[in-house]
N, C-alpha and C positions, 0 to 999 in steps of 0.2 A: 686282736690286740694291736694298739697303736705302735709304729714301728720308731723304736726311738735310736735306735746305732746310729741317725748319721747328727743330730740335733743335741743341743742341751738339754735338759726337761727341767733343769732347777740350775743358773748358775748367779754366784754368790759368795761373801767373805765368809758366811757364818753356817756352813753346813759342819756333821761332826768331825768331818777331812776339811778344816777351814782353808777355802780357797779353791775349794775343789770342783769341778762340773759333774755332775750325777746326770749320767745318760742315761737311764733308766730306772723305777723306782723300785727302793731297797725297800724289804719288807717291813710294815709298820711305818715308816716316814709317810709324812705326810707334807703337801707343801701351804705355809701359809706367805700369803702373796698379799703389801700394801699398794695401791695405787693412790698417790699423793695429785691431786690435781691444784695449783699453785694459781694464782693472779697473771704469773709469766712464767718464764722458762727459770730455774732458777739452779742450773749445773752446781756445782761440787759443794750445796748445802752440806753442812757433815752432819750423818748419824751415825747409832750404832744400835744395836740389839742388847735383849736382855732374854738370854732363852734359858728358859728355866731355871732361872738367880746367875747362870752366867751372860759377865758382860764380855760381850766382844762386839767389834778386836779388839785384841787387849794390846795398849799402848800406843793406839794409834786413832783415827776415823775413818770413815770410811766415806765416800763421797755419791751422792744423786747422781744420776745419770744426766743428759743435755735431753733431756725429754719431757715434756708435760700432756699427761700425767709421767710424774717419775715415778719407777717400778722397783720396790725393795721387795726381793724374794728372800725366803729363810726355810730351811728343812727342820719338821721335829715329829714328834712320838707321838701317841696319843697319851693323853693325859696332863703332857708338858705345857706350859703357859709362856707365850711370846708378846714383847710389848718393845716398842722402839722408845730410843735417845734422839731427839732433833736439837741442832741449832748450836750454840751454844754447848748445852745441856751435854753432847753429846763427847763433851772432851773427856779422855779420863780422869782427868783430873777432878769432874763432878760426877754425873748420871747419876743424876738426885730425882729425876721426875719421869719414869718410866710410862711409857704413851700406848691406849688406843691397847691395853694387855686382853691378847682370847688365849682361850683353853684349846688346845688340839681334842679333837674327837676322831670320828671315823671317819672323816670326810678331809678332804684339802680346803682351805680359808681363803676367802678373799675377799681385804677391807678396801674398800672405797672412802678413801678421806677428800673432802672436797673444804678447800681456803672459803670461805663466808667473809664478805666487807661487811662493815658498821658493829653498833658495840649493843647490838641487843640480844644476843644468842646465848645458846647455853655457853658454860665456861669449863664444861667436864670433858677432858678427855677420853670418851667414855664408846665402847663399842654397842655396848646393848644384845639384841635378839637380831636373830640374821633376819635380814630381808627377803631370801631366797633360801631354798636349801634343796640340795639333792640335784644341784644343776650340775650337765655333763662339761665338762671341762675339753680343751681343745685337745688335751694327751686321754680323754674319755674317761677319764675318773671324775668321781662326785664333789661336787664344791658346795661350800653353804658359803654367802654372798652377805657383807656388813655395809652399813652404812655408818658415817659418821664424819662430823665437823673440826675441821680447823680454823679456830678465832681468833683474834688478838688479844683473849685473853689467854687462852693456851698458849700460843704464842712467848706469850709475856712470862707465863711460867716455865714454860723452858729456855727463856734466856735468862742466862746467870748475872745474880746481880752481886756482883764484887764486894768483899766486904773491902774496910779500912785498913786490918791484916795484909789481903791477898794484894793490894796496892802497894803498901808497903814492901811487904815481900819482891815484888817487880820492881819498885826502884832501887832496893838492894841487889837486884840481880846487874845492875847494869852500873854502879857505883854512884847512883846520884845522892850528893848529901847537901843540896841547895834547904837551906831551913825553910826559906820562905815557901820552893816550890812544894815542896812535902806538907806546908800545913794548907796549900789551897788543895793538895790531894785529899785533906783529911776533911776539908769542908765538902767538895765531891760525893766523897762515899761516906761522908756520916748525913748526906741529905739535906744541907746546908746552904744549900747553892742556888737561890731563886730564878726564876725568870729575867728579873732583872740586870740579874749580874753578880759578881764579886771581885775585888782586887785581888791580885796576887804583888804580893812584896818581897821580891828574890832576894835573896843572901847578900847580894851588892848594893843594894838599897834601892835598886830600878824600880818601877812600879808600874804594873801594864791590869785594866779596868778590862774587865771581857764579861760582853755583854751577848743576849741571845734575841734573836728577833719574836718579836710577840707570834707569832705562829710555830715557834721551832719544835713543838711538839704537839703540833695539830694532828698530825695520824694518829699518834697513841691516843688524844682525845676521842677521836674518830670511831676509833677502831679496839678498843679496849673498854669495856663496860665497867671494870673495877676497879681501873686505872686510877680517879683519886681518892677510895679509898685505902689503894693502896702506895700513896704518897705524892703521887701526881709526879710533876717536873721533877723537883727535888729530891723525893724518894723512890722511882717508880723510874724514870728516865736516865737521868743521868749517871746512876751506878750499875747502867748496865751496860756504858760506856767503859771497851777494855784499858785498864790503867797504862798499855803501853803508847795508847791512841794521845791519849793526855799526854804522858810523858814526852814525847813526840814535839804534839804541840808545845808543850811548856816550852821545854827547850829551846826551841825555835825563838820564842816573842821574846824569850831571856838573852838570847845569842845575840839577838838582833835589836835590842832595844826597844822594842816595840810598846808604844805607849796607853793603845788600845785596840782590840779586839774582836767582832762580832763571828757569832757562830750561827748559822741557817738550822741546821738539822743533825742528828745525833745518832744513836738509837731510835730505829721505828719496827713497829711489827707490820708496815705494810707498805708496796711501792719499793721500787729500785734493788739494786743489786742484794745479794745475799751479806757482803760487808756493810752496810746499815746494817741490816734486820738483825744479826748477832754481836752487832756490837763493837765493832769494826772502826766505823765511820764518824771522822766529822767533816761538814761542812762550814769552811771562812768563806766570809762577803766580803769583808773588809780588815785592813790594818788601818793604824796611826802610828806615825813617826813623824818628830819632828812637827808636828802641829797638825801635819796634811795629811786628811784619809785617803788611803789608795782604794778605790773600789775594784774587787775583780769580777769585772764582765765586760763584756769586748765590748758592748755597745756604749760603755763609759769614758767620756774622756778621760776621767784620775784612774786608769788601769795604765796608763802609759806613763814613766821617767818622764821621755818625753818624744816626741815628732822622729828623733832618728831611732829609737826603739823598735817604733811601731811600724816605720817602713820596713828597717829589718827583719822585720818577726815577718810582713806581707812578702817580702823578698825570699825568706825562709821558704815560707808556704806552697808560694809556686813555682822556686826548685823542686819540691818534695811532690807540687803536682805532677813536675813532667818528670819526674824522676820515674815514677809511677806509671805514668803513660808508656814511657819506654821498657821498662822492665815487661808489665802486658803485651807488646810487640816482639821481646826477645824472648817471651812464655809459647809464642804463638811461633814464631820463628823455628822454637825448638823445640814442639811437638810436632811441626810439618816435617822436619829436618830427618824427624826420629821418625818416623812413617814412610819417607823415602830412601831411607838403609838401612842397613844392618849394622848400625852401631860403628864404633870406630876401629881401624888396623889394628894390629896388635902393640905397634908403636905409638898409635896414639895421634898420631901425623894427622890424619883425616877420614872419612867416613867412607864404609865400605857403598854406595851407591847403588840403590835397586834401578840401573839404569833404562832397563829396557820398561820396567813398568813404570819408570819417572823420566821421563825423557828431557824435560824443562829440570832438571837434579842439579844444573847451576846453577840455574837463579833463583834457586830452593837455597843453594849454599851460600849464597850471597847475599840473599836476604838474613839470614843466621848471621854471618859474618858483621856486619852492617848492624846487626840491632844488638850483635854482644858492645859494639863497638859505643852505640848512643848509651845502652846502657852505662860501661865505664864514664863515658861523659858528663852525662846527668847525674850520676852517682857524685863526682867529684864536686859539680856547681853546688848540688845540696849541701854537700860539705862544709864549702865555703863560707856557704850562707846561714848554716849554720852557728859557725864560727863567730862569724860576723854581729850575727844577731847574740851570741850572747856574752860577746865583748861587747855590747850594750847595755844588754840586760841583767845582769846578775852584779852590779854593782848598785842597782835601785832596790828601795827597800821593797818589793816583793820580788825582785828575784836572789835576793839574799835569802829573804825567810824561806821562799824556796826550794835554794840550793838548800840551807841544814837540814828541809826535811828528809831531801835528797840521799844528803850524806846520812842518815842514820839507817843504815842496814838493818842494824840490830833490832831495830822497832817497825819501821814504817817498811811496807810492802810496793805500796801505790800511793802515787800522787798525778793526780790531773788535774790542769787549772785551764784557763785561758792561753795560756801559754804554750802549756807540754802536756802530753800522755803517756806517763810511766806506768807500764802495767806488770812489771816482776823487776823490783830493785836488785835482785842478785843474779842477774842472767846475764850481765857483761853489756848488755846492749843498751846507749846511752837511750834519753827520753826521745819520745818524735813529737814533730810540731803537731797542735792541736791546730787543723786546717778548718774552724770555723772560725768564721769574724762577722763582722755587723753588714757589709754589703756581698758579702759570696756564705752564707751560711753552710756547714755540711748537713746531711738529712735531718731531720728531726729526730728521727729515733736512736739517733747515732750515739756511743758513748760521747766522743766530743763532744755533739750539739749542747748534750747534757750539762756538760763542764765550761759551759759557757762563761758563766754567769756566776763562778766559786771555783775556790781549790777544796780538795778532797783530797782529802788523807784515809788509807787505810793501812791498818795496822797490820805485824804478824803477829804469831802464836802460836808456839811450839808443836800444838794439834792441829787447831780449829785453820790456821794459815799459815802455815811453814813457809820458814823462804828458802833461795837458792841458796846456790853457792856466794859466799861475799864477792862484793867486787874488788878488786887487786890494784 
């Protein structure tokens, strides 16, 4: 017998003790095990389970691992039937489209789901006949082995697409009674909204034209086989755009006057973060105000107000590099520091000295002392420059529109542009410089590099992306 007292053998939200670790197996359980292999890494996707017509967890999601493949384990009986909620799909407020459902038998289960690009595959989320069966498992119990696909058509049916209702609903939640913005919502979710564009005509009589670049929904072309049958752009894409992502936006081009508008990308079932793929996500290229498009990408010159912005914001940058720099030295400082004593007196005064095995124990402490010191320094300059830069910036119309995405707690989560990198609105801690620009770029793979070239907005939601605590 496999010894299992010192290991997990099953842990998981959805066993019958929800939340619990099962270190050895209870009689009749059996375990069925999904292995999700993704395009990338794709952490805190949310699902849920449907075991046996019950859904859990109830009232909340549950979130993928930082692993690919990500591994959803579940405990059930024989005879019970399990099938997962992804994406989307998985709030409770829907789990309409139960995924990838086996029958427990006599054996423990394990599905292999593998991400498929391009739009020519089956569209069933479907398990089929095991591939394998009767294989010994690592705890040495018997497994039968599934095989099966995730497409962008799947995909697409587990992201929910919003009616006109549930929009509405969300703007009452939040007291907006702009006539105009409500009826360009109604154009959105009733499918109305071409490629080209629409107006929106706000309650003040402002009127801002938003437009979408001819490729903005080239993935879901791509990668979606039944996409315009099932309404393409207009019906298929942009209502699966969450209505708080919009509202968000609206507000914004309303606040600020804004005259016109381009959006990159929206909703896609493939590529980039998990906030695209459920619906989360838009992408801006561009405003107008005032007659002048601002383009956002560092390597444009109408991304800048003007000349003293842009040095500011370069000023910013390399405070925050060497802010950085030194913090790594006072990291390094004080793990040597902390290897040659025993932590500090009991007053706190200074460090108890392993002196006989650190015989150089001053210039151990000195070196500490010195880099808590550049730290506070550098900490301060960035400050500064901070400051500085957006007593420049935030009086130009993109760092107006900006800042309201900024301020809206209640809706928006994340915004990274050219500019900033906001990555949790309610955690008290302001945005940092996005340290890419056109002649020092940050790595390619980097979120910055990404947000080169657009702001990105992504939304919460009470399930699918809860936020912090407000900011104060």
């Amino acid at each position: 017998m496999p010894d299992h007292s010192k290991t997990c053998d099953v842990e998981g939200v959805l066993n019958e003790n929800q939340g619990s670790c099962v270190t050895q197996h209870v009689a009749g359980l059996r375990v069925v095990e999904y292995l999700i292999t993704f395009d990338q890494v794709l952490s805190n996707l949310p699902y849920a389970v449907n075991w046996n017509g019950r859904k859990q967890p109830e009232q909340t999601v549950a979130h993928l691992p930082k692993k690919n493949p990500a591994k959803i384990q579940i405990m059930a009986r024989q005879g019970q039937t399990v099938a997962l909620y992804l994406g989307s799909d998985a709030s409770p407020e829907f789990r309409k489209e139960p995924l990838y459902s086996v029958t427990v038998g006599s054996n423990d289960i394990e599905v292999q789901i593998t991400y498929v690009a391009g739009n020519t595959h089956s569209d069933q989320p479907a398990v089929g006949q095991p591939v394998k069966t009767n294989v010994k498992s690592d705890h040495g119990d018997l497994k039968d082995v599934y095989n099966a696909v995730l497409t962008g058509d799947i995909w697409m049916q587990f992201s929910h697409k919003y009616t006109l209702a549930e929009a509405q609903a969300y703007a009452s939640a939040i007291g907006e009674v702009d006539v105009g913005l409500l009826a360009f919502l109604a154009l959105v979710y009733g499918g109305q909204v071409a490629q080209s564009g629409a107006r929106v005509v706000f309650a003040n009589g402002q009127v801002c034209k938003i437009t979408f670049q001819s490729d903005a929904d080239k993935n879901c072309k791509e990668h979606i086989r039944t996409y315009a049958e099932q309404g393409g752009f207009s019906g298929a894409c942009l209502p699966r755009v969450h209505p708080n992502t919009w509202l968000a936006f609206l507000r914004a081009l309303r606040d600020n006057a804004i005259e016109a508008a381009e959006i990159s990308s929206s909703w896609r079932p493939r590529t980039g973060s998990y906030g695209h793929r459920i619906g989360l996500g838009l992408d801006v290229t561009t405003i107008t105000k005032d007659g002048r498009t601002r383009v956002l990408n560092n390597s444009n010159a109408n991304l800048w107000g003007n000349e003293e912005e842009k040095q500011a914001h370069r000023e910013w940058q390399d405070r925050t590099a060497e802010q950085q720099v030194a913090q790594r030295e006072f990291d390094a400082a004080q793990k040597a520091a902390d290897m040659a004593s025993d932590g500090f007196d009991k007053k706190g005064s200074g460090r108890n000295w392993k002196k006989e095995q650190y015989p150089n124990w001053e210039a151990i402490d000195q070196r500490e002392v010195r880099a808590k010191r550049a730290v506070s320094e550098a900490n301060g300059r960035s400050e500064s420059s901070k400051d500085k830069f957006n007593e420049k910036h935030k009086p130009t119309p993109l760092g107006a529109f900006e800042n309201s995405l900024l301020a809206q707690v209640d809706l928006v989560k994340q915004v990274f542009s050219p500019f900033v990198m906001e990555t949790e609105m309610g955690d008290k801690i302001a945005p940092s410089v996005n340290p890419d620009r056109s002649d020092r770029p940050a790595p390619v793979d980097s979120n910055e590099h990404l947000h080169r070239n657009h702001l990105h907005i992504t939304a919460t939601d009470a399930y699918l992306n809860p936020r912090l605590t407000k900011k104060k």
